[in-house]
MDAnalysis code that builds the backbone (N, CA, C; Angstrom):
import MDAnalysis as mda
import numpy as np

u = mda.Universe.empty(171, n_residues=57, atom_resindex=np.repeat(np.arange(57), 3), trajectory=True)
u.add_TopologyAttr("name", ["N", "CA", "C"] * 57)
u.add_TopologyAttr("resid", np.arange(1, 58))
u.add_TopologyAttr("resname", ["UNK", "UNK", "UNK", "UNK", "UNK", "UNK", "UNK", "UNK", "UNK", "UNK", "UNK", "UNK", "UNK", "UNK", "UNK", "UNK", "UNK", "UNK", "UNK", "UNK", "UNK", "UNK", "UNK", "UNK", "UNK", "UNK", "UNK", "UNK", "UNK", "UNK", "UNK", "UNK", "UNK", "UNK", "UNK", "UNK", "UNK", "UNK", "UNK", "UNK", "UNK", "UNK", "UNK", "UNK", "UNK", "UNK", "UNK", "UNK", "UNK", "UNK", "UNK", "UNK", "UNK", "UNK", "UNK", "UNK", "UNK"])
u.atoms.positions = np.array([
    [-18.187, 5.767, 41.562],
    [-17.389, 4.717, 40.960],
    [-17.384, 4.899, 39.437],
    [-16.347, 4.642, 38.829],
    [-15.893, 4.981, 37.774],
    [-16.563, 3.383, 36.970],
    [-16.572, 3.688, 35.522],
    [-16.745, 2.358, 34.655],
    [-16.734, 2.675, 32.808],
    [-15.476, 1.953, 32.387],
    [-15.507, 1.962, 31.479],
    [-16.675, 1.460, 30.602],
    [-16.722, 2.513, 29.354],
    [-17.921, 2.361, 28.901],
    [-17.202, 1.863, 27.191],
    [-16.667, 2.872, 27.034],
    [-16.494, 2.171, 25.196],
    [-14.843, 2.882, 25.790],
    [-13.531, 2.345, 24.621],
    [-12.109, 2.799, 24.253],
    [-12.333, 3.067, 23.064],
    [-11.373, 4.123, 22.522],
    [-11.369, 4.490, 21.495],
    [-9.655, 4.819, 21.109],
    [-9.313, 3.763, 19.355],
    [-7.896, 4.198, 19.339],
    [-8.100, 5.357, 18.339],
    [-7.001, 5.921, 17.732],
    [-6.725, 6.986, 16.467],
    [-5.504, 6.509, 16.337],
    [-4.878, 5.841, 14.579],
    [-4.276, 5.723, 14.414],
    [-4.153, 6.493, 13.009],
    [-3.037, 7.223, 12.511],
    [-2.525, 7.135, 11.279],
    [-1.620, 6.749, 10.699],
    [-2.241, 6.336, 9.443],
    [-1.616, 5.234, 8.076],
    [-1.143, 6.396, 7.165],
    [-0.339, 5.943, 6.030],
    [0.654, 6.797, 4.921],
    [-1.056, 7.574, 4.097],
    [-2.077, 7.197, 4.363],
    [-3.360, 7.705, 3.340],
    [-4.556, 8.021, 3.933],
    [-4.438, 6.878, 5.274],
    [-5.653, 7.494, 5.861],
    [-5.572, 7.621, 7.624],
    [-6.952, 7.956, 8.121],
    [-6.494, 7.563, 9.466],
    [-7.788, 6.620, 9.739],
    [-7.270, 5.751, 10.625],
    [-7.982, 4.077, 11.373],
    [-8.708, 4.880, 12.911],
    [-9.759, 4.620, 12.862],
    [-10.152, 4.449, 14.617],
    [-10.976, 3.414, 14.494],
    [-10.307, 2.590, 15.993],
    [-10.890, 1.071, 16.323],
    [-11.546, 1.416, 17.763],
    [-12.606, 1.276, 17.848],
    [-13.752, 1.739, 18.718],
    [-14.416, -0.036, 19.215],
    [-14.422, 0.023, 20.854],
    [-14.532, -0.900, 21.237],
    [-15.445, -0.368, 22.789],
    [-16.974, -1.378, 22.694],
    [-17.580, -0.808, 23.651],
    [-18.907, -1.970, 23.689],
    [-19.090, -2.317, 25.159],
    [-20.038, -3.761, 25.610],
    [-21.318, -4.014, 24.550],
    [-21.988, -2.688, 24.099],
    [-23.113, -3.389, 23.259],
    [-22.686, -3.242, 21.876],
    [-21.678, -2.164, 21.228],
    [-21.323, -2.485, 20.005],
    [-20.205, -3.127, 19.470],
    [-19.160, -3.572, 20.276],
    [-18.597, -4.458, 19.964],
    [-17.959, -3.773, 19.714],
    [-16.399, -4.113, 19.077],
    [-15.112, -4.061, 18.436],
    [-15.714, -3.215, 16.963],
    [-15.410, -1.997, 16.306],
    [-15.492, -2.151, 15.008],
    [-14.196, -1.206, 14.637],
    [-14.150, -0.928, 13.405],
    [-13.245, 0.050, 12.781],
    [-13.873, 1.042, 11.855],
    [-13.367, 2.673, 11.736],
    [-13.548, 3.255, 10.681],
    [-12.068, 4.212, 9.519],
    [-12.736, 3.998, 8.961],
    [-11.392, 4.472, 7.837],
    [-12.035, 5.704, 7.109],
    [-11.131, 6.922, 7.072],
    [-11.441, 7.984, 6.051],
    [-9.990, 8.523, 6.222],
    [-10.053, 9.219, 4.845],
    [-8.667, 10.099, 4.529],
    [-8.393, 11.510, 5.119],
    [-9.211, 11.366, 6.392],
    [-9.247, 12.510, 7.229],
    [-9.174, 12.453, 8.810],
    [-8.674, 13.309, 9.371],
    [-8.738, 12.958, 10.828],
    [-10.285, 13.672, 11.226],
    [-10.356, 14.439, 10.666],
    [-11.448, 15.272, 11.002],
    [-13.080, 13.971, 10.517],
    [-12.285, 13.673, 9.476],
    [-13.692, 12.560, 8.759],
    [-14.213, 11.471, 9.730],
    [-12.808, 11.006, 10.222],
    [-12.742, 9.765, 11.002],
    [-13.505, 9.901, 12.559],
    [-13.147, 11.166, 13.190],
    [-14.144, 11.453, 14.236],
    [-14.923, 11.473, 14.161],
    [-15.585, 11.917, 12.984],
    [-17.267, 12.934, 13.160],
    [-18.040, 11.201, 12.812],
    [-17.452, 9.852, 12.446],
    [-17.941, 8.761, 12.051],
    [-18.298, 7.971, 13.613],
    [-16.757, 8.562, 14.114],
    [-16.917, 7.544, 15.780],
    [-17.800, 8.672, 16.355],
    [-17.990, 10.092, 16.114],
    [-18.801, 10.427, 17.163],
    [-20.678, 9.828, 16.481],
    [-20.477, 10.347, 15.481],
    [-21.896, 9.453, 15.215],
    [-22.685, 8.257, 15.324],
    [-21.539, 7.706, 15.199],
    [-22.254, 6.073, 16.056],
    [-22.280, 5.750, 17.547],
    [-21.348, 6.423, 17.991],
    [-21.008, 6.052, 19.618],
    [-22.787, 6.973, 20.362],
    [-22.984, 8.140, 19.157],
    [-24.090, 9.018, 19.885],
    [-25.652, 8.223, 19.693],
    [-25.522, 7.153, 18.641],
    [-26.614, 6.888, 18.117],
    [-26.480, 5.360, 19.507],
    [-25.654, 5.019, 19.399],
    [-25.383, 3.680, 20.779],
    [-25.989, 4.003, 22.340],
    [-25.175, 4.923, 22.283],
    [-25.449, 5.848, 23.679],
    [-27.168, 6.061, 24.270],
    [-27.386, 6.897, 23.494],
    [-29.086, 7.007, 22.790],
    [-29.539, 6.192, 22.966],
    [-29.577, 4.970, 21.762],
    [-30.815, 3.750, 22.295],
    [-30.177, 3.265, 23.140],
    [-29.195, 3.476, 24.439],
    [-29.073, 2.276, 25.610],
    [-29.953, 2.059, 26.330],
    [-30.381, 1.613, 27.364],
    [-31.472, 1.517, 28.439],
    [-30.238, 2.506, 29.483],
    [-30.878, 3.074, 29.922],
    [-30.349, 4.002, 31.427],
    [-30.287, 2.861, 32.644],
    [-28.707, 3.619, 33.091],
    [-28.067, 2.325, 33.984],
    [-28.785, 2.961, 35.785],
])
């Protein structure tokens, strides 16, 4: 059985690019950098540090 765990958007703006990252223990947040490349390596770092301290399901 399948189960969503976190969504993740990618949007780009005229300067930067937005990802709005949404997932049960961290909640809704946003990150902003003037990079697409910047903007990932931010959602992969937190989503890895979340992941990490979860308790195992």
């Amino acid at each position: 059985m399948e189960e969503l765990i976190c969504s993740v958007e990618f949007l780009r703006g005229p300067s930067e690019v937005v990802a709005r990252v949404s997932s049960e223990a961290g909640g809704v947040r946003e990150y902003r950098a003037p990079t697409t490349t910047a903007v990932i390596d931010q959602v992969i770092n937190d989503l890895q540090e979340e992941f990490e301290s979860a308790p195992a399901a």
